[in-house]
C-alpha positions, -999 to 999 in steps of 0.1 A, spaced: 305 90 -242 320 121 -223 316 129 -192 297 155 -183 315 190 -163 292 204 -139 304 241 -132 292 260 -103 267 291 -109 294 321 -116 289 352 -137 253 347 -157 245 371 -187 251 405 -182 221 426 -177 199 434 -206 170 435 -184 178 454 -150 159 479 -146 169 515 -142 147 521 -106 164 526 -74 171 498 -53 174 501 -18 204 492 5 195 448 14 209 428 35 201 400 16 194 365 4 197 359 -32 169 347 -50 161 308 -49 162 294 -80 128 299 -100 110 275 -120 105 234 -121 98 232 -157 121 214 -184 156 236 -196 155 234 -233 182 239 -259 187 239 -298 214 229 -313 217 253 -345 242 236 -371 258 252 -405 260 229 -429 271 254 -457 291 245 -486 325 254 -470 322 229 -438 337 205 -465 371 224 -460 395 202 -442 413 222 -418 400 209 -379 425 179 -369 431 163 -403 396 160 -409 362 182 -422 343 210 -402 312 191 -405 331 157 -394 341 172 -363 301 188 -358 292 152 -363 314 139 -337 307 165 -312 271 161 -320 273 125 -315 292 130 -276 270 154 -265 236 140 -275 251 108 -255 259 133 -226 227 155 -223 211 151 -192 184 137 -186 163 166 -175 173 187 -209 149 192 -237 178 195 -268 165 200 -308 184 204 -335 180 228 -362 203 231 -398 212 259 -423 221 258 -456 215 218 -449 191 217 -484 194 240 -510 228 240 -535 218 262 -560 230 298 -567 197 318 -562 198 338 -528 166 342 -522 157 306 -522 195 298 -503 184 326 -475 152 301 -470 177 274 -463 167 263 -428 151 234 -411 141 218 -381 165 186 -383 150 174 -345 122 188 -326 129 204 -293 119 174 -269 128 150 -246 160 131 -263 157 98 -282 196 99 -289 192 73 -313 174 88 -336 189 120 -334 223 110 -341 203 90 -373 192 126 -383 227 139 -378 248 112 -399 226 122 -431 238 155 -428 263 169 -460 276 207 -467 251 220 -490 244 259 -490 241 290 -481 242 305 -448 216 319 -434 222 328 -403 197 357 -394 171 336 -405 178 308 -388 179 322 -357 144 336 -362 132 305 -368 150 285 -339 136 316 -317 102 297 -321 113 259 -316 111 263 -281 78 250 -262 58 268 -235 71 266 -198 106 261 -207 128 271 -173 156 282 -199 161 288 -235 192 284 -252 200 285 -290 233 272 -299 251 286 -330 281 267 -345 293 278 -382 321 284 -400 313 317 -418 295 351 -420 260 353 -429 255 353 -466 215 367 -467 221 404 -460 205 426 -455 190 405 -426 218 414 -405 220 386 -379 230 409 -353 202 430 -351 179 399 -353 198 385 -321 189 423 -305 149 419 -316 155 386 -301 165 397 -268 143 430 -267 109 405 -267 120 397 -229 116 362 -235 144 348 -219 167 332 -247 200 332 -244 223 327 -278 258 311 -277 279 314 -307 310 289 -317 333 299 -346 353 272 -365 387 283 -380 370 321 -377 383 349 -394 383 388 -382 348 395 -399 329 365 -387 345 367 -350 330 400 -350 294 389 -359 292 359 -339 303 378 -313 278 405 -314 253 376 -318 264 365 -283 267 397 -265 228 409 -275 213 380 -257 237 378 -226 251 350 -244 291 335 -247 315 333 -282 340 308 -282 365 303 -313 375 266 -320 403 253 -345 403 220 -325 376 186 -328 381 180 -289 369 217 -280 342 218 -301 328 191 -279 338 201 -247 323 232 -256 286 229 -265 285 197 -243 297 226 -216 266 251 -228 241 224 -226 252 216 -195 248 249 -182 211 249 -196 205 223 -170 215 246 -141 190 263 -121 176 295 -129 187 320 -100 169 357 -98 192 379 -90 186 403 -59 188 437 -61 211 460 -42 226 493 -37 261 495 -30 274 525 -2 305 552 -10 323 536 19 328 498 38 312 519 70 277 521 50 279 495 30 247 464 28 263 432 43 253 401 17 252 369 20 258 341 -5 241 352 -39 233 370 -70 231 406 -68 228 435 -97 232 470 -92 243 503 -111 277 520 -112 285 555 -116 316 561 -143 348 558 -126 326 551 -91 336 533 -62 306 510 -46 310 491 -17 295 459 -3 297 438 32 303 400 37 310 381 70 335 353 66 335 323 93 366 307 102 375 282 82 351 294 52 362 305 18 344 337 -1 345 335 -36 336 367 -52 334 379 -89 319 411 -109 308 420 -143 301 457 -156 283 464 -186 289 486 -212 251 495 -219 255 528 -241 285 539 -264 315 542 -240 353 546 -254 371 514 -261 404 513 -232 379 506 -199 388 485 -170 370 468 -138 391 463 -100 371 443 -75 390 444 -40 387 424 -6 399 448 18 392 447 58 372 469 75 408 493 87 410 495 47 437 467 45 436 447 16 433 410 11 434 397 -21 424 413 -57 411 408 -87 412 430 -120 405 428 -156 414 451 -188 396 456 -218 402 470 -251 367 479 -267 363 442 -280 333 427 -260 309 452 -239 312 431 -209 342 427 -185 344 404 -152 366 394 -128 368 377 -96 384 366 -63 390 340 -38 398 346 2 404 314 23 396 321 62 421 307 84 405 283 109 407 296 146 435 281 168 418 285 204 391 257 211 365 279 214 335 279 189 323 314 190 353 332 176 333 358 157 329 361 117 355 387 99 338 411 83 352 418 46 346 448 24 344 446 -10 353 476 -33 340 478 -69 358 499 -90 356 507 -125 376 528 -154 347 528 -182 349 570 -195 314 579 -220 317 589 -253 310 621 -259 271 632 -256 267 600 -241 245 602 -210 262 591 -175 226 579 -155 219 559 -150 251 542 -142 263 513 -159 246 475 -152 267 456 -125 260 422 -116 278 407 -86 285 369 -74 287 359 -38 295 326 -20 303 319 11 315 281 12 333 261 35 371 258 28 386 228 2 410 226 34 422 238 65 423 274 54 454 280 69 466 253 51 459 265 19 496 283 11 507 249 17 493 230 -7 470 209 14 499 191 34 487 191 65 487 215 97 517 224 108 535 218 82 544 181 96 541 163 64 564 187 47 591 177 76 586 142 67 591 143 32 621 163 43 634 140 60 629 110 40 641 127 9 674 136 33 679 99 45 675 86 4 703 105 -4 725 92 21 714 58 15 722 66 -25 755 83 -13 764 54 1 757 29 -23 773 47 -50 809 49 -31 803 9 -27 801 4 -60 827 25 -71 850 12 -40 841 -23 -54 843 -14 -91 883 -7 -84 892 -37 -64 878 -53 -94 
């Protein structure tokens, strides 16, 4: 059994459904999370002909599915609905037509009997085709009504074979129904072509691509995503961001989404206690054709326009989203006195995205921005060094200690030696 990674609420999907309406300057509490119902996820599994290849660890593609199946079943919380559906799992013949049918429900979308799911998993053997376009249109309807989140789960090893049902543009039908499903894609061993696809699988539903060559991050992986199904489901508030700091809506700790001009600066507020960390992070959206070099600069500066700490990211043309973040620690206040006011810090959103031409530039582009305000891991002050203690006192006594060792070793070794040549 593995144990299971819990990872705090960061960047979420970028944006396929904000709306293009003004919103108006908040000072704001993000959203609570929505929704008691059960998270569900489905496990979609190629079991093609060419999982046989031997090429992940010493072993098969399809025996390192079946281990990572086999962990994460055993680590899938309690509160997560998890099915699993195959392709290319039943048919080995050459016709298309019948190959491009080649999917099945392998387990129902429901409350986990591991047992017999991992029973269902051990008869799997690489069979067919794969099918992935039609696959996903079938694991579209596995879910059940009320789910609090949907989340398919793709892991193969190749392209589709069953064009023209180009995968991609079923994943953007998927997402344009509004119902809230959100596609991760894995790739084992991938090549250029099916990096590509899987990737633009991922990026229509909001959804993450991961490449794997190794048995141990395949697990880690989906047992990550399913994970993440479990988390709860936060609406994010919407905002307006200001030209300057001096303007700008003061938020508190949250989910925000707003729109950015091309090449626009837009600024937002957040007061920082003594002694409290802010933890900050952005993602802009490519949402229309844009040209490939773009870039994305999120600043903590104070309110005189000094700045603090950033955090940039670059990007090439290869995914439409790019995020970045940022940490500031809050030095704790030296005086006694409990009402030393909150620092107010500005944070600057900058990006370097430049439209194609006839490409329209309004609305601007989809932003989505993360805010917490937490208490800090230490002593903030302490931070720079390495949690050993105010004042540095611990330092001193390793200092020392380390200092009075090396005499004691200095001296031992001239007895030795002193003793050696009386010898």
């Amino acid at each position: 059994m593995i144990t299971r990674k819990r990872r705090v609420a960061g960047v979420c999907a970028l944006l396929a459904a904000l709306t293009a309406g003004i919103a108006f300057p908040v000072a704001a509490v993000a959203g609570e999370p929505t929704g008691q119902a059960t998270p569900q996820v489905d496990l979609v599994l190629d079991v093609s002909g060419s999982m046989r290849t031997a090429d992940i660890d010493g072993g098969t593609r399809m025996a390192a599915a079946k281990q990572a199946f086999n962990e994460v079943l055993d680590a899938t919380p309690e509160e997560v609905q998890l099915g699993i559906r195959t392709l290319g799992a039943n048919y080995p013949g050459d016709n298309q037509k019948t190959g491009c049918k080649d999917t099945a429900q392998l387990y129902p979308v429901s409350t986990l009997d591991r047992t017999e799911a991992k029973t269902q998993v051990a008869t799997l053997s690489p069979t067919g085709w794969t099918p992935i376009g039609p696959a996903l249109l079938k694991a579209a309807g596995d879910f059940t009504d009320g789910a609090s989140s949907k989340r398919i789960v793709l892991i193969s090893d190749g392209e589709d074979t069953c064009a023209p049902l180009d995968p991609c543009e079923v994943a953007r039908e998927i997402a344009a129904k509004g119902i809230g499903l959100t596609i991760d894609t894995l790739g084992l061993v991938p090549n250029t072509k099916m990096r590509q696809q899987l990737s633009c699988i991922a990026e229509a539903t909001g959804g993450t691509y991961t490449s794997v060559e190794h048995a141990d991050e395949l697990t880690d992986k989906v047992n990550q995503l399913v994970d993440r199904a479990a988390d709860p489901v936060v609406t994010p508030v919407a905002t307006e961001g200001a030209g300057s700091c001096a303007t700008a809506p003061t938020l508190k700790s949250g989910l925000y989404t707003d729109r950015e001009e091309f090449t626009q600066q837009r600024w937002y507020r957040v007061d920082v206690d003594p002694g409290q960390e802010l933890r900050a992070s952005v993602s802009v959206g490519a949402d229309r054709a844009v040209n490939p070099s773009s870039g994305v600069l999120l600043r903590a500066v104070t309110v005189h326009g000094r700045e603090i700490v950033r955090g940039e990211a670059a990007n090439n043309g290869r995914t439409d989203v790019i995020s970045t973040g940022l940490r500031y620690p809050k030095a704790e206040s030296d005086s006694d006195d409990e009402g030393t006011p909150a620092e107010t810090v500005c944070l600057q959103v900058t990006n370097s995205f430049s439209a194609g031409s006839g490409v329209k530039t309004t609305p601007g582009l989809p932003l989505e921005l993360t805010v917490d305000v937490v208490d800090g891991p230490s002593k903030a002050s302490d931070v720079a060094s390495f949690g050993l203690g105010r004042g540095w006192w611990l330092l001193g006594a390793l200092i020392l200690a380390g200092f009075v060792a090396g005499l004691l070793w200095g001296w031992l070794s001239r007895w030795r030696l002193a003793v050696w040549r009386t010898n």
